[in-house]
mmCIF file of the N, C-alpha and C atoms, coordinates in Angstrom:
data_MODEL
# 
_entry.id   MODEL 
# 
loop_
_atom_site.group_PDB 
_atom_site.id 
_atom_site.type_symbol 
_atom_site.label_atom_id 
_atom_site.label_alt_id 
_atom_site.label_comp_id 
_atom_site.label_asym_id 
_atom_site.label_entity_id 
_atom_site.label_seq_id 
_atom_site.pdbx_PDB_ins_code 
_atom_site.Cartn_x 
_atom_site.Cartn_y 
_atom_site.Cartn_z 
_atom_site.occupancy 
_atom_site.B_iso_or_equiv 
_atom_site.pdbx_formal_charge 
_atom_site.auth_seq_id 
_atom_site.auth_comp_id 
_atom_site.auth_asym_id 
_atom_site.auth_atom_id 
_atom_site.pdbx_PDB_model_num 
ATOM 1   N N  . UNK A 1 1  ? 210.342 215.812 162.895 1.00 0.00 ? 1  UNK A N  1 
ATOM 2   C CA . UNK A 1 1  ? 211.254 215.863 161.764 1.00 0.00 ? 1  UNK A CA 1 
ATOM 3   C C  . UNK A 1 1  ? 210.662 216.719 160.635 1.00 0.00 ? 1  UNK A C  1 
ATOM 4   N N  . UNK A 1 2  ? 209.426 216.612 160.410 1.00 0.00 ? 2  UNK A N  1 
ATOM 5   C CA . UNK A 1 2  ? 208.372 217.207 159.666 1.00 0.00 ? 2  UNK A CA 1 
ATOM 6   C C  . UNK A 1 2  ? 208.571 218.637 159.611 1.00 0.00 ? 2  UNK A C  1 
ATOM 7   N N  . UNK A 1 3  ? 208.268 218.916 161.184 1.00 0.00 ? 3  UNK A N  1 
ATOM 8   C CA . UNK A 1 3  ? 208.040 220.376 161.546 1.00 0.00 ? 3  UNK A CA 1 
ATOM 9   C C  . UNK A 1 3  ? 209.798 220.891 161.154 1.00 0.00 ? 3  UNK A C  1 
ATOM 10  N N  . UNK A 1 4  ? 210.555 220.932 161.632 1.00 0.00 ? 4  UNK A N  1 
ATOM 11  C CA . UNK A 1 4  ? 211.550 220.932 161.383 1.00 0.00 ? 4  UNK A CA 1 
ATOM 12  C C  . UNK A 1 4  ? 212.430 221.457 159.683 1.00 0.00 ? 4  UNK A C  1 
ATOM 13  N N  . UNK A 1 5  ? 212.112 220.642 159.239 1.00 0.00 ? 5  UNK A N  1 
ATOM 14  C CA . UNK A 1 5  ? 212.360 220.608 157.908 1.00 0.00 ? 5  UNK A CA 1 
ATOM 15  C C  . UNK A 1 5  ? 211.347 222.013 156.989 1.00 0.00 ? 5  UNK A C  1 
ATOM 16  N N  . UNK A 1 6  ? 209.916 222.088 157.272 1.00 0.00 ? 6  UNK A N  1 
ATOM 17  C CA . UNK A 1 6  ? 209.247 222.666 157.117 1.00 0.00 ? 6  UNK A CA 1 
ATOM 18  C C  . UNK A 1 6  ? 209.892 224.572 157.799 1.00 0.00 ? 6  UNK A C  1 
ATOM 19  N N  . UNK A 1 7  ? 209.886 224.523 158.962 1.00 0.00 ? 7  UNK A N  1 
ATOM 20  C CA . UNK A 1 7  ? 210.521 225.732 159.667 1.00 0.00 ? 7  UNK A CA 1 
ATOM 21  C C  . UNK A 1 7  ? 211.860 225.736 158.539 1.00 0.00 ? 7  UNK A C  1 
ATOM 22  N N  . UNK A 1 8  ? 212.679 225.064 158.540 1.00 0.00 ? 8  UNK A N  1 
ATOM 23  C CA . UNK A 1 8  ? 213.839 225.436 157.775 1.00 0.00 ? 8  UNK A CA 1 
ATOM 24  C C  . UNK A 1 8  ? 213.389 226.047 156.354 1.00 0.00 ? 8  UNK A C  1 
ATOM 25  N N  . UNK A 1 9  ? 212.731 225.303 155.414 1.00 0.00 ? 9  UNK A N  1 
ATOM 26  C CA . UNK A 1 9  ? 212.000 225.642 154.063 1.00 0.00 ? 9  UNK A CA 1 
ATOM 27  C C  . UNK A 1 9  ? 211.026 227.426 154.278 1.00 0.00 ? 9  UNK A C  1 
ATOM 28  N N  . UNK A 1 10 ? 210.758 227.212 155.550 1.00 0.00 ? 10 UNK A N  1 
ATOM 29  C CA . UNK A 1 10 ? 210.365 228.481 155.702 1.00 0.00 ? 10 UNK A CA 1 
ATOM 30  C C  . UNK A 1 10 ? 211.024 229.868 155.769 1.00 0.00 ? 10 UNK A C  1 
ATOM 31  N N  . UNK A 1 11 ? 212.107 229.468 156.899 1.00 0.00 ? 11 UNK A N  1 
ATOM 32  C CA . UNK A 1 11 ? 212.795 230.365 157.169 1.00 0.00 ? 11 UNK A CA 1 
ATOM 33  C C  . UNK A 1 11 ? 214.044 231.022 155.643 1.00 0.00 ? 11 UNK A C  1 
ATOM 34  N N  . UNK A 1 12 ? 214.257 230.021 155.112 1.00 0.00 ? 12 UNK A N  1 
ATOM 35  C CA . UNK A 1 12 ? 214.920 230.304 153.528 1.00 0.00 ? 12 UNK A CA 1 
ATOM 36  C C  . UNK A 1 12 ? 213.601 230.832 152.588 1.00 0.00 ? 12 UNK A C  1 
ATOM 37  N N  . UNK A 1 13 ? 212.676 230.608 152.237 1.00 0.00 ? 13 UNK A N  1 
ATOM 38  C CA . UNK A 1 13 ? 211.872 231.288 151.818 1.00 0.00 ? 13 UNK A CA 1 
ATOM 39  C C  . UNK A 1 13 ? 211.806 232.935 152.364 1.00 0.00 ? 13 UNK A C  1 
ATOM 40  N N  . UNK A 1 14 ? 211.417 233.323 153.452 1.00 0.00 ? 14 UNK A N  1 
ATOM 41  C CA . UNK A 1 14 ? 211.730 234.538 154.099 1.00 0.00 ? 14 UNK A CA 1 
ATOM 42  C C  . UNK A 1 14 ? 212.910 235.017 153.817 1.00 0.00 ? 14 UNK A C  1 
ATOM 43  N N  . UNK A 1 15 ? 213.818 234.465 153.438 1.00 0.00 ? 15 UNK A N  1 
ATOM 44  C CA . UNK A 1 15 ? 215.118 235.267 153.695 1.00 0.00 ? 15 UNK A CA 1 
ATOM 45  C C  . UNK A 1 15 ? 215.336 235.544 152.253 1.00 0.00 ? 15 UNK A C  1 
ATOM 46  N N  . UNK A 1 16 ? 214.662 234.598 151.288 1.00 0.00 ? 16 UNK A N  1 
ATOM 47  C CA . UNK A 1 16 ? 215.145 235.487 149.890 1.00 0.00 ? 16 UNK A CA 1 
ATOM 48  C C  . UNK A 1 16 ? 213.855 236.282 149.653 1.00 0.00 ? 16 UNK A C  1 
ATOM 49  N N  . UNK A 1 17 ? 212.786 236.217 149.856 1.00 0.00 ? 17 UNK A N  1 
ATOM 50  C CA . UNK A 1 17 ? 211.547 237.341 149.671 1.00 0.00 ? 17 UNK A CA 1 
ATOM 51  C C  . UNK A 1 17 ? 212.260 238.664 150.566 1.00 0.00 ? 17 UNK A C  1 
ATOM 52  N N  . UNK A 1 18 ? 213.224 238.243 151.503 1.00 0.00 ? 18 UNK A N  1 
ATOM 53  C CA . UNK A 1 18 ? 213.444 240.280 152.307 1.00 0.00 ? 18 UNK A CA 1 
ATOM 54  C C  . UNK A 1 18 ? 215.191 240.670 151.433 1.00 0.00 ? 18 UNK A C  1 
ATOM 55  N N  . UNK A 1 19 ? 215.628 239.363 150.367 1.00 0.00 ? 19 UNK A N  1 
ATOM 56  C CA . UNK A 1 19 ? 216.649 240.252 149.523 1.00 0.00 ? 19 UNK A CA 1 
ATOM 57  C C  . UNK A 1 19 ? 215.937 240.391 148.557 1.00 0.00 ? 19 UNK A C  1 
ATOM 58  N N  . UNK A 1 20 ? 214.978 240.162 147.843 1.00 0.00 ? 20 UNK A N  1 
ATOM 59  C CA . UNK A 1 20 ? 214.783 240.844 147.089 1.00 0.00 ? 20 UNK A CA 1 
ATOM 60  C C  . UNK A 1 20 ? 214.385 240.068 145.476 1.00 0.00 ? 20 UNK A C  1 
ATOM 61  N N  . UNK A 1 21 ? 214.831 238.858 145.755 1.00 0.00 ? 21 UNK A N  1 
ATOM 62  C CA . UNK A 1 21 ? 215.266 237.724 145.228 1.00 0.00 ? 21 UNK A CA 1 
ATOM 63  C C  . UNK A 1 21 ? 213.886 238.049 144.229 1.00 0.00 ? 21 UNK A C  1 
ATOM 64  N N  . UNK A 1 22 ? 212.467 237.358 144.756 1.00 0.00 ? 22 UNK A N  1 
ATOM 65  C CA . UNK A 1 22 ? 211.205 237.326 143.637 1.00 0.00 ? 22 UNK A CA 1 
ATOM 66  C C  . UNK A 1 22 ? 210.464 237.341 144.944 1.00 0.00 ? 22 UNK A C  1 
ATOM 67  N N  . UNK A 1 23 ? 209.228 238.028 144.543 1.00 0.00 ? 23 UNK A N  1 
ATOM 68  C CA . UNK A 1 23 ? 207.768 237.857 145.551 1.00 0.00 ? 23 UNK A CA 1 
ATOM 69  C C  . UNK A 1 23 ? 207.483 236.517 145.597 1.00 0.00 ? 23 UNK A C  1 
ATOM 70  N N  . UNK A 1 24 ? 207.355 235.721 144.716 1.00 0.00 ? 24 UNK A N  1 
ATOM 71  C CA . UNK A 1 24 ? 207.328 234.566 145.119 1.00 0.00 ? 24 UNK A CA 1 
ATOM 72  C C  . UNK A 1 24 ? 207.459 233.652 146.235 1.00 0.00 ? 24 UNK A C  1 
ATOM 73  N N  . UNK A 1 25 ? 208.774 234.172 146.840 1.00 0.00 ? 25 UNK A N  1 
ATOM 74  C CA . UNK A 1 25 ? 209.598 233.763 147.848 1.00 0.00 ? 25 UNK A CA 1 
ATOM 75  C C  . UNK A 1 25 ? 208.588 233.822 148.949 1.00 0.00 ? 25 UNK A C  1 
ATOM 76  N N  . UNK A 1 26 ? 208.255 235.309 149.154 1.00 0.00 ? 26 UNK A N  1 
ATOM 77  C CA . UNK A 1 26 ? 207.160 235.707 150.549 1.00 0.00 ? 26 UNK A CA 1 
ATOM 78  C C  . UNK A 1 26 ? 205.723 235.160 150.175 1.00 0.00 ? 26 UNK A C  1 
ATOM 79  N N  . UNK A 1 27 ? 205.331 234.732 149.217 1.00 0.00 ? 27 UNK A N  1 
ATOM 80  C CA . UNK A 1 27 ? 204.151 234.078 149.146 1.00 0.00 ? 27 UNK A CA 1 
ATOM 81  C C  . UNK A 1 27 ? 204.301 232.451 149.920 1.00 0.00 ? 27 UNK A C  1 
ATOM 82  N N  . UNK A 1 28 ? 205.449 231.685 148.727 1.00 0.00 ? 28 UNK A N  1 
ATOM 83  C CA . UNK A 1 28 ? 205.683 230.348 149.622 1.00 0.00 ? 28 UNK A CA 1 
ATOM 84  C C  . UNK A 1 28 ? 206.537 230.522 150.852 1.00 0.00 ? 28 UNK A C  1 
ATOM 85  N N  . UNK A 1 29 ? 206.858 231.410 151.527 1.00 0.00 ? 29 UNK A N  1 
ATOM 86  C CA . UNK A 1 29 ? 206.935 231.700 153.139 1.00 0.00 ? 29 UNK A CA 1 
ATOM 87  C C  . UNK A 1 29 ? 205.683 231.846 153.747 1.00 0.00 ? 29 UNK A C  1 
ATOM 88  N N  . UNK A 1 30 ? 204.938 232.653 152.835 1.00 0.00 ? 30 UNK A N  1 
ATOM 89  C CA . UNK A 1 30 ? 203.459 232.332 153.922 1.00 0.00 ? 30 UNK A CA 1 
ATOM 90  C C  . UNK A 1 30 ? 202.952 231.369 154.069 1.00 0.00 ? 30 UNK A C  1 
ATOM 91  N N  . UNK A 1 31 ? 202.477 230.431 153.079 1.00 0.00 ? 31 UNK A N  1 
ATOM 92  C CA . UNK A 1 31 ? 202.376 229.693 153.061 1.00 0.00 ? 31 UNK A CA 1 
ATOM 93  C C  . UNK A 1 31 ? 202.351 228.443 153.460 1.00 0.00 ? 31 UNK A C  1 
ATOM 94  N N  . UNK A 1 32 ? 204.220 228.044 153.634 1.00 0.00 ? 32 UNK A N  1 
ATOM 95  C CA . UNK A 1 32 ? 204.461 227.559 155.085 1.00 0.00 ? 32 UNK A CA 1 
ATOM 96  C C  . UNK A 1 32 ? 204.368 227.688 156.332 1.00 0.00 ? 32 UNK A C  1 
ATOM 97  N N  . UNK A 1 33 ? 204.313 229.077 156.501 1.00 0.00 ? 33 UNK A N  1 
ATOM 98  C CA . UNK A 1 33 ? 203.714 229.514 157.739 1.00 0.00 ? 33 UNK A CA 1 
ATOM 99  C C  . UNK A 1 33 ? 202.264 229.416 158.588 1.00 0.00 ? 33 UNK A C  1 
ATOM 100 N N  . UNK A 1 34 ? 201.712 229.184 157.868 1.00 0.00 ? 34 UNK A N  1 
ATOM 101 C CA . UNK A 1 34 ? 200.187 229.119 157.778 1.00 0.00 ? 34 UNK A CA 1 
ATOM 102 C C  . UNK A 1 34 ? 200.412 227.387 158.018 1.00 0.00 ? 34 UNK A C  1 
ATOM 103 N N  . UNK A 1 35 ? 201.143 226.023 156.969 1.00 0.00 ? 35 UNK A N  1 
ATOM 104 C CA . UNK A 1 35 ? 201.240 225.089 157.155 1.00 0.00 ? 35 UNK A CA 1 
ATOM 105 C C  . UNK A 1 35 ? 201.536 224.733 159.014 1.00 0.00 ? 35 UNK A C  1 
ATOM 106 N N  . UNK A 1 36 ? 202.563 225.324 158.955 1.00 0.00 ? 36 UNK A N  1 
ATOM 107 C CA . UNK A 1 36 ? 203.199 224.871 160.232 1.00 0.00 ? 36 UNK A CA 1 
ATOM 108 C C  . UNK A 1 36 ? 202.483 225.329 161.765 1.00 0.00 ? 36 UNK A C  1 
ATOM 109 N N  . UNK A 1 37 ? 201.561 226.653 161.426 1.00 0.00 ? 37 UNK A N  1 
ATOM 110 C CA . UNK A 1 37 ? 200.540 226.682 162.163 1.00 0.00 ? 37 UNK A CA 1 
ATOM 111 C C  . UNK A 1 37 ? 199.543 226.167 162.743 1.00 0.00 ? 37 UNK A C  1 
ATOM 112 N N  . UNK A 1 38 ? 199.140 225.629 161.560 1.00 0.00 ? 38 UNK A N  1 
ATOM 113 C CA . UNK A 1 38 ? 197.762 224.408 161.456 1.00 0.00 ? 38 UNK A CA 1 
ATOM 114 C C  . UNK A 1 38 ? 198.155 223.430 161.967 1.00 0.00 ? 38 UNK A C  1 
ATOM 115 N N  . UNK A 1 39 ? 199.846 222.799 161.925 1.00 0.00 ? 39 UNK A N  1 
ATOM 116 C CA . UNK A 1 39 ? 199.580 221.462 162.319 1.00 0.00 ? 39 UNK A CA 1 
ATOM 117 C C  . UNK A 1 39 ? 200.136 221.777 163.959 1.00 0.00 ? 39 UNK A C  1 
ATOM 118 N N  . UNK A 1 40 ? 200.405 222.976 164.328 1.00 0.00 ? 40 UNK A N  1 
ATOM 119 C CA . UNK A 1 40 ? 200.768 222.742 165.849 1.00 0.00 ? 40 UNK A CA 1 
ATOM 120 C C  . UNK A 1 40 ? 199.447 223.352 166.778 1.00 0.00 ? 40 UNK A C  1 
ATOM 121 N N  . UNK A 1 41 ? 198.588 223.465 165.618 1.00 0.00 ? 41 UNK A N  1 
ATOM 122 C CA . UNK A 1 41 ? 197.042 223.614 166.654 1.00 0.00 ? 41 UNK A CA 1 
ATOM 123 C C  . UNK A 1 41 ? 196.399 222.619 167.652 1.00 0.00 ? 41 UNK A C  1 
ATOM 124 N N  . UNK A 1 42 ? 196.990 223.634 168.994 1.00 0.00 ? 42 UNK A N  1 
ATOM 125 C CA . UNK A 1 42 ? 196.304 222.642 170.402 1.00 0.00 ? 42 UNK A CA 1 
ATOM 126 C C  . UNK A 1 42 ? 195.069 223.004 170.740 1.00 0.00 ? 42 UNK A C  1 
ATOM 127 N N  . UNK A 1 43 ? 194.012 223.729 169.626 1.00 0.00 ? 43 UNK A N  1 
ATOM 128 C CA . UNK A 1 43 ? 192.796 223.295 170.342 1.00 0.00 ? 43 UNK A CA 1 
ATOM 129 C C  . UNK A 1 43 ? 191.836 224.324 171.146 1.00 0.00 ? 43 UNK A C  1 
ATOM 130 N N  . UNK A 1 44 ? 193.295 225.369 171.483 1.00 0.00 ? 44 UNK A N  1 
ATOM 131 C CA . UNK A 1 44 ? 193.091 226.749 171.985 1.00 0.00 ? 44 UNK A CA 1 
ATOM 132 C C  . UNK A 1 44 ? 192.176 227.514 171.359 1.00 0.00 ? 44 UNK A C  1 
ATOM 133 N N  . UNK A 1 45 ? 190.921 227.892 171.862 1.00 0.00 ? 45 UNK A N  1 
ATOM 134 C CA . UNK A 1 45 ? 190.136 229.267 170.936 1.00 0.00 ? 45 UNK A CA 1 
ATOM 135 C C  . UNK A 1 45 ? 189.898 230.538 171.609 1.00 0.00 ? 45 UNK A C  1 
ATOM 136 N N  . UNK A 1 46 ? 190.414 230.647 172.785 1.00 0.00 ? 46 UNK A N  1 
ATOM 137 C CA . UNK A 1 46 ? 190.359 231.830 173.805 1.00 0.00 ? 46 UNK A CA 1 
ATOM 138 C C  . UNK A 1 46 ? 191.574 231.768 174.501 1.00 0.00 ? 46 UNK A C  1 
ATOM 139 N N  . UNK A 1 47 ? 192.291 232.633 174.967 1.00 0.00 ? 47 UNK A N  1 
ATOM 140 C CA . UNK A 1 47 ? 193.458 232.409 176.174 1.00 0.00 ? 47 UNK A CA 1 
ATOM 141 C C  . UNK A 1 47 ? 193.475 233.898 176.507 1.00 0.00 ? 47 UNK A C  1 
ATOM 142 N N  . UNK A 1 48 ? 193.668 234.530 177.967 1.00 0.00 ? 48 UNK A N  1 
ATOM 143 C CA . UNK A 1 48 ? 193.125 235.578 178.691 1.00 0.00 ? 48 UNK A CA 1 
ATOM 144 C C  . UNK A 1 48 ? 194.032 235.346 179.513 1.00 0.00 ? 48 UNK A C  1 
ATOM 145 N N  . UNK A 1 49 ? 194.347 236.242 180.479 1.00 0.00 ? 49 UNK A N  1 
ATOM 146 C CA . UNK A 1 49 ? 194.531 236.638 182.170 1.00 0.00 ? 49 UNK A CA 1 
ATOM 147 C C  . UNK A 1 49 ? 193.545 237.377 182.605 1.00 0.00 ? 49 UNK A C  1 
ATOM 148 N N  . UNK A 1 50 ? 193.402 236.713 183.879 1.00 0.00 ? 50 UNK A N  1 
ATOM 149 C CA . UNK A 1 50 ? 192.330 237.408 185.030 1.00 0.00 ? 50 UNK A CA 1 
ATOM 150 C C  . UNK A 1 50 ? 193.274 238.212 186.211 1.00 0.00 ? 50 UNK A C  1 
ATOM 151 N N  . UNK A 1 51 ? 192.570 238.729 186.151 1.00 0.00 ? 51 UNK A N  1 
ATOM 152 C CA . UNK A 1 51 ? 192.813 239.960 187.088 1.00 0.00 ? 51 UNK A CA 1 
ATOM 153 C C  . UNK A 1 51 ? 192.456 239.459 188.376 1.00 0.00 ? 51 UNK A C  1 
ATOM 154 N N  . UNK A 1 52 ? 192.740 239.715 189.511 1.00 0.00 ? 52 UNK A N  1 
ATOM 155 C CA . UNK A 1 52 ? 192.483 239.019 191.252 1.00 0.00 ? 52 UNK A CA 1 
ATOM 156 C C  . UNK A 1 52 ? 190.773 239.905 191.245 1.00 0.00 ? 52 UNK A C  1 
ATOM 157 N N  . UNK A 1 53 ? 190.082 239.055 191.616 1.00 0.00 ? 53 UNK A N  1 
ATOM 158 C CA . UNK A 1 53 ? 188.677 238.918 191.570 1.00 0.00 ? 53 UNK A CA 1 
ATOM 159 C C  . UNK A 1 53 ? 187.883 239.027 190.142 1.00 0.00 ? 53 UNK A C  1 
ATOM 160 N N  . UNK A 1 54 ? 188.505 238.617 189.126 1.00 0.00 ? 54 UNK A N  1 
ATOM 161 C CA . UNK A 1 54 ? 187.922 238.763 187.883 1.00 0.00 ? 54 UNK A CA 1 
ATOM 162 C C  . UNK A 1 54 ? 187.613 237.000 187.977 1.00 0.00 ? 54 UNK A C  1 
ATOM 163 N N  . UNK A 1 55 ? 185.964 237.216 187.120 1.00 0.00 ? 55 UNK A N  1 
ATOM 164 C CA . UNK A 1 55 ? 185.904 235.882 186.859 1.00 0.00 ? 55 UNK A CA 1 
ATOM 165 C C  . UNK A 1 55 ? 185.585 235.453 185.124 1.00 0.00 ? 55 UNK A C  1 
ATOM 166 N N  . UNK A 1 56 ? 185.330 234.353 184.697 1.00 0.00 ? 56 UNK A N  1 
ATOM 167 C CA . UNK A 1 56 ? 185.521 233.811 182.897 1.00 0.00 ? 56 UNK A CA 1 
ATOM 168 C C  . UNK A 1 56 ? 184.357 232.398 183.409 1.00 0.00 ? 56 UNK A C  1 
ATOM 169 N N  . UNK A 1 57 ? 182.724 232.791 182.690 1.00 0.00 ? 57 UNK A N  1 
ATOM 170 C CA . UNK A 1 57 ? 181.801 231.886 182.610 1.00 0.00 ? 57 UNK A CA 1 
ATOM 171 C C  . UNK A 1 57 ? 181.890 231.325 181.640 1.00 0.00 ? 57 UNK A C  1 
ATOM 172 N N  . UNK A 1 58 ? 182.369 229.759 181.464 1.00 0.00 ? 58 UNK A N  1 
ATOM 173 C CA . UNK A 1 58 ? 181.813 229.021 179.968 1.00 0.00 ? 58 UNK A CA 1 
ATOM 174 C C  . UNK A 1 58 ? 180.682 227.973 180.098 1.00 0.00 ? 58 UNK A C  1 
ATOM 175 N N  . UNK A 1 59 ? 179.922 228.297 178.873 1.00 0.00 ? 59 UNK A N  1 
ATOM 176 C CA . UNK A 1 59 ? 179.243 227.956 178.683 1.00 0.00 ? 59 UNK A CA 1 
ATOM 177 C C  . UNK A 1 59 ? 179.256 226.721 177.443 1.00 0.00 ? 59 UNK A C  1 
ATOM 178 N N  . UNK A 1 60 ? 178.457 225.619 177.416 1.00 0.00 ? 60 UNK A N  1 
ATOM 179 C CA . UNK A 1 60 ? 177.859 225.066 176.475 1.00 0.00 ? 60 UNK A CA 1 
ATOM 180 C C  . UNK A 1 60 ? 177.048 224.787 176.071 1.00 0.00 ? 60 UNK A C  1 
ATOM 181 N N  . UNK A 1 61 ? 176.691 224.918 174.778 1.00 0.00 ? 61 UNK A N  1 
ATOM 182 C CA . UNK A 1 61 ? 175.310 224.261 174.608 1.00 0.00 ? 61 UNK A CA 1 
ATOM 183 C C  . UNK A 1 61 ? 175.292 223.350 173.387 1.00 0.00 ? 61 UNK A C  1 
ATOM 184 N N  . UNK A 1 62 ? 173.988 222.708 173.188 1.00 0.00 ? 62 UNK A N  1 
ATOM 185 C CA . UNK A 1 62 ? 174.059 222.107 171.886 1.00 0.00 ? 62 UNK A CA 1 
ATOM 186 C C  . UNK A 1 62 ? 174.027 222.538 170.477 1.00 0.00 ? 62 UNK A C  1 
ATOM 187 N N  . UNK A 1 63 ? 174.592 221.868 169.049 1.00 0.00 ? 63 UNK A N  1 
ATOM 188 C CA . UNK A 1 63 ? 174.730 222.650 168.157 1.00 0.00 ? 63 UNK A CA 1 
ATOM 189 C C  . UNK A 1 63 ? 173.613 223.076 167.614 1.00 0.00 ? 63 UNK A C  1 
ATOM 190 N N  . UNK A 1 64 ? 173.162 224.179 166.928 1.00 0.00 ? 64 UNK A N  1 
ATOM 191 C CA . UNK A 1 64 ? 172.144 224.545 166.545 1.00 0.00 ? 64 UNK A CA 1 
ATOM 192 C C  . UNK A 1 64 ? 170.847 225.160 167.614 1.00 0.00 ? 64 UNK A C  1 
ATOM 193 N N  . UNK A 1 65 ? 171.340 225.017 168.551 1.00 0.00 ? 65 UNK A N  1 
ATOM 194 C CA . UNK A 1 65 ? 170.556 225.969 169.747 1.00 0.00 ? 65 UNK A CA 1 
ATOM 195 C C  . UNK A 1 65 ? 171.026 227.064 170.081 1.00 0.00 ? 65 UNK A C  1 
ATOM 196 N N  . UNK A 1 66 ? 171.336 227.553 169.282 1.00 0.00 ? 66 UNK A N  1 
ATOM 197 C CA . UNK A 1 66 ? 171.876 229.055 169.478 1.00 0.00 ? 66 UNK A CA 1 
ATOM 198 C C  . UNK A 1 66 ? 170.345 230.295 169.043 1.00 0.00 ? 66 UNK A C  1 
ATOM 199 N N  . UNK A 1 67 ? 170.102 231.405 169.487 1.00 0.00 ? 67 UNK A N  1 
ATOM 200 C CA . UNK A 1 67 ? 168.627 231.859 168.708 1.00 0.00 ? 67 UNK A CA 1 
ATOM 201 C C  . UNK A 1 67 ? 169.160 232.838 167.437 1.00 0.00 ? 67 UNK A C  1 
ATOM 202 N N  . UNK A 1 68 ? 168.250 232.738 166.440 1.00 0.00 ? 68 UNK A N  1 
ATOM 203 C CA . UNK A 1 68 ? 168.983 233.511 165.164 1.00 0.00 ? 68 UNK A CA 1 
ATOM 204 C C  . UNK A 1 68 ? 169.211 234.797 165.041 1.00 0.00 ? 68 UNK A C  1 
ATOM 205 N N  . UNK A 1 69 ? 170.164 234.937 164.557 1.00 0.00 ? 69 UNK A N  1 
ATOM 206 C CA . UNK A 1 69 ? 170.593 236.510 164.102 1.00 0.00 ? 69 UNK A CA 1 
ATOM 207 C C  . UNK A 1 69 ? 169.700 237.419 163.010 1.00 0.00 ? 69 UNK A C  1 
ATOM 208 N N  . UNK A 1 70 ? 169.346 238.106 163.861 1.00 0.00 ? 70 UNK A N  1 
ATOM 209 C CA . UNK A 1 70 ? 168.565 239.305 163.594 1.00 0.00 ? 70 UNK A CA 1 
ATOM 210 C C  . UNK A 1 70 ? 169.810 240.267 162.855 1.00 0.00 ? 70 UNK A C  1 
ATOM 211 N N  . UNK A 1 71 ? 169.069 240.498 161.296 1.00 0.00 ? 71 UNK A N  1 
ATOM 212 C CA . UNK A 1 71 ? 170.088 241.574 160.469 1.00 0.00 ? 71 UNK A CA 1 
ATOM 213 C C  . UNK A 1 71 ? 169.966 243.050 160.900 1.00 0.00 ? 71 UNK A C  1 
# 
């Protein structure tokens, strides 16, 4: 219901920031946009296609075992 309502508030925001209405408009369109982003985050931080014999190694390790960056 949330999302919903939000997409609508969005999509009217967009539509008076492209007449012309006030910048304003396209700021709180981004805005929401960015909202409604965040809350439909599944978690995803990579997504790819492989190619037929391509392969994708993941790795983990623990935090702070990474070796430091050399400037």
């Amino acid at each position: 219901m949330l999302d919903r309502l939000l997409r609508g508030f969005q999509a009217r925001a967009f539509r008076q920031a492209w007449r012309g209405r006030h910048s304003a408009w396209f700021v709180i369109g981004a805005a929401l946009w960015m909202v409604n982003r965040s809350r439909r985050d599944d978690g995803v931080v990579f997504r790819t296609k492989l190619q037929p014999g391509e392969g994708l190694l993941v790795t983990t390790r623990a935090p702070g075992s990474f070796p430091p960056v050399d400037d």
